[in-house]
N, C-alpha and C positions, 0 to 999 in steps of 0.2 A: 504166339502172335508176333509177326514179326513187322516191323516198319520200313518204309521203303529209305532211302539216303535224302531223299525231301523231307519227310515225315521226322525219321531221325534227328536231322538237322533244325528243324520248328521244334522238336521236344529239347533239345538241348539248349536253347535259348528260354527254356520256363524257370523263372527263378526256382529252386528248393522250398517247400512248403509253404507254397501262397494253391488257394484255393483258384480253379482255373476253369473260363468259360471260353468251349472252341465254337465258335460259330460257323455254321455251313459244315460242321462237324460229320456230316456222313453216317461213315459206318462207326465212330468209334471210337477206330481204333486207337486213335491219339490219345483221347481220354482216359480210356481202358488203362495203356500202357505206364502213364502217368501215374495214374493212381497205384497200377501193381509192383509199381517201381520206386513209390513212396516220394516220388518226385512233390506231389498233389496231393493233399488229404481228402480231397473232395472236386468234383469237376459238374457243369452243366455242359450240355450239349444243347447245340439248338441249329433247326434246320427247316426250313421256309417248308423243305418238301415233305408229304408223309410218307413215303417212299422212305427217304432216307432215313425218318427218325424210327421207324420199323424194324430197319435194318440196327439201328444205333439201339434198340432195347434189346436186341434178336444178341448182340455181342453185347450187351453189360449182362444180361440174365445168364449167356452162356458161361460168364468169367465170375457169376457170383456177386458182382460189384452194386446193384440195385442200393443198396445204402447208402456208394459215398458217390454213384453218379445219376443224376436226374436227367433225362430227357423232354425236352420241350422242344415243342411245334409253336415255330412264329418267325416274321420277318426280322432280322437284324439282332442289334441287343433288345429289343422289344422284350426278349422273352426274361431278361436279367432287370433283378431290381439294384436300387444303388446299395451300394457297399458290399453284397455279394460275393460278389471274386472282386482278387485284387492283381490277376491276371488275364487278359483275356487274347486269345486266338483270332485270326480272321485271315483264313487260306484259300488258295484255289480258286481267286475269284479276279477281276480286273481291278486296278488299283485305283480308276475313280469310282467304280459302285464302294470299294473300302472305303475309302474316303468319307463317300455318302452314309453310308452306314452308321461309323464313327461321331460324324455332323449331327446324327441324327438323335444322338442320347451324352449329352453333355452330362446329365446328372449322375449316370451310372459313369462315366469316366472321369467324373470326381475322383473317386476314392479307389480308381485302381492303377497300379503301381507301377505294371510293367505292358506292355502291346508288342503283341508278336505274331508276323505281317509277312502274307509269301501273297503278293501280288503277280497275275498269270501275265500282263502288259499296265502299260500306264503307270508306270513303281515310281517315274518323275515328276509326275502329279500327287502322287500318295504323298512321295519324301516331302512335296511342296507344302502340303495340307500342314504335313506334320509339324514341317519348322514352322509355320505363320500361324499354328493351333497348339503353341505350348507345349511340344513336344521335342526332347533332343533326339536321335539316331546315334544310342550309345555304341550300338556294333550291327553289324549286317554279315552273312554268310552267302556263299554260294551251294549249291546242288546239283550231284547227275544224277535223275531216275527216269528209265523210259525214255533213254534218247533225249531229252531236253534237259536245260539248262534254268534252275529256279533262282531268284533271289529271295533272300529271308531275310526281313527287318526285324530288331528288336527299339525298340520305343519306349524312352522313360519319361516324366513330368519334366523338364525345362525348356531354357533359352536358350538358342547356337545360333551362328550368325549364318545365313541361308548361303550353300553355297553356290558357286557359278549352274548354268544350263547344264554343263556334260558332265560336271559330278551329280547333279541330282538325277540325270540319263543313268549312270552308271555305277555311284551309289558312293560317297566319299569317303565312306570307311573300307568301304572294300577298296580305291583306289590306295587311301592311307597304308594299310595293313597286306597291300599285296596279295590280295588271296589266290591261292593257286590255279583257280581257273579262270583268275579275272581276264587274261590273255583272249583267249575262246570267248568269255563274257563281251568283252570288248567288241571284235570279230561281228558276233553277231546282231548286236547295235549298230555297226557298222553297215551291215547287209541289209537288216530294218528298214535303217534310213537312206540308204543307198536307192532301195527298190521305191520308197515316199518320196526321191527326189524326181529318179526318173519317169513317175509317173505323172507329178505336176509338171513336170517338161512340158508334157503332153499341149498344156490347155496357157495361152498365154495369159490367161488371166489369173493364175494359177501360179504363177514366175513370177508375178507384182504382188502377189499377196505376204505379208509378214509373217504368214507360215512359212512360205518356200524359204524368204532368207534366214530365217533362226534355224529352218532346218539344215539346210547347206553349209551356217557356222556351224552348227554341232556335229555336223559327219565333218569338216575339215578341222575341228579340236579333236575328234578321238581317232581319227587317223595319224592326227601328232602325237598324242597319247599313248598311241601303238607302239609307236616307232619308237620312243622315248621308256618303254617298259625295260 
């Protein structure tokens, strides 16, 4: 079973033997992997859809793993109780429903240790949730699979001082740390908001709103950004 360089990239960010819950877990395979890898001693999967949790028992039964990984049908952490995992996942999805999600089970993210976060858009709203909800962004990574470009957050329990608008756009640890594709990264935030500006052009009511101007500072900070790499 193999992992795509997304997938790869979120399993390397799971601590070593913390028990670990992937939400919107799909097919699997993450949990699977984890576990046969001894990364996990134990994982829950859980997925809104029964499609996919079908599919998620269809590969634990195939791999033998029925003992150390449960599947559950429910929305969000709904399906985890507190203390549970002391890891948990939450991939593939927009970075305000993550958000929402997160918001929504305080008690079960009491007692876990580590969040590890590949939001599909919105990751500056997620990062935003995280610093004003007691959570640091101890590192971040990037990813190519299938042509696109992911970001992967890992999340511990503390306090960091919130950084500016175009590092939470673009992610401060991966600015810190250089990461090799932050260039491309860049680029295509760039293109994002390029195409959000010239579409409130459009409407002049649209050009006075305090969206259009933080948007127009944030593509003229990562355009300096660029240049300055």
């Amino acid at each position: 079973m193999q992992l795509d360089a997304r997938l790869a990239a979120i399993a390397a960010f799971v601590p070593h033997g913390t028990a670990v819950a992937d939400i919107g877990g799909d097919h699997a395979y993450l949990a699977a992997t984890l576990v046969m890898k001894g990364i996990a001693p134990r994982a829950v999967v859980g997925d809104l859809s029964a499609g996919a949790c079908a599919a998620a028992r269809r590969t634990v039964g195939a791999q033998r793993l029925t003992r150390e990984i449960d599947v559950r049908q429910g929305d969000g952490l709904s399906v985890l109780t507190p203390g549970e995992t002391e890891s948990i996942v939450v991939a593939g999805m927009g970075g305000a429903l993550i958000a929402e999600i997160l918001a929504g089970a305080p008690a079960v993210l009491a007692d876990v240790q580590t969040l590890v976060l590949q939001p599909m858009n919105g990751a500056a709203k997620l990062r935003r949730w995280l610093y004003k909800n007691g959570w640091d962004i101890v590192d971040e990574t990037l990813a190519r699979a299938g042509g696109h470009l992911y970001e992967i957050i890992r999340a511990e329990h503390g306090t960091a001082e919130l950084p500016d608008d175009v590092l939470l756009h673009i992610g401060a640890k991966l600015y810190e740390k250089r990461d090799p594709l932050l260039h491309e990264h860049i680029e295509g935030k760039i293109a994002k908001l390029t195409r959000a500006v010239e579409g409130m052009n459009a409407s002049a009511a649209a050009r006075q709103s305090a969206e259009y101007r933080e948007t127009v500072s944030n593509l003229a900070a990562l355009r300096t950004m660029l240049v300055l790499l």
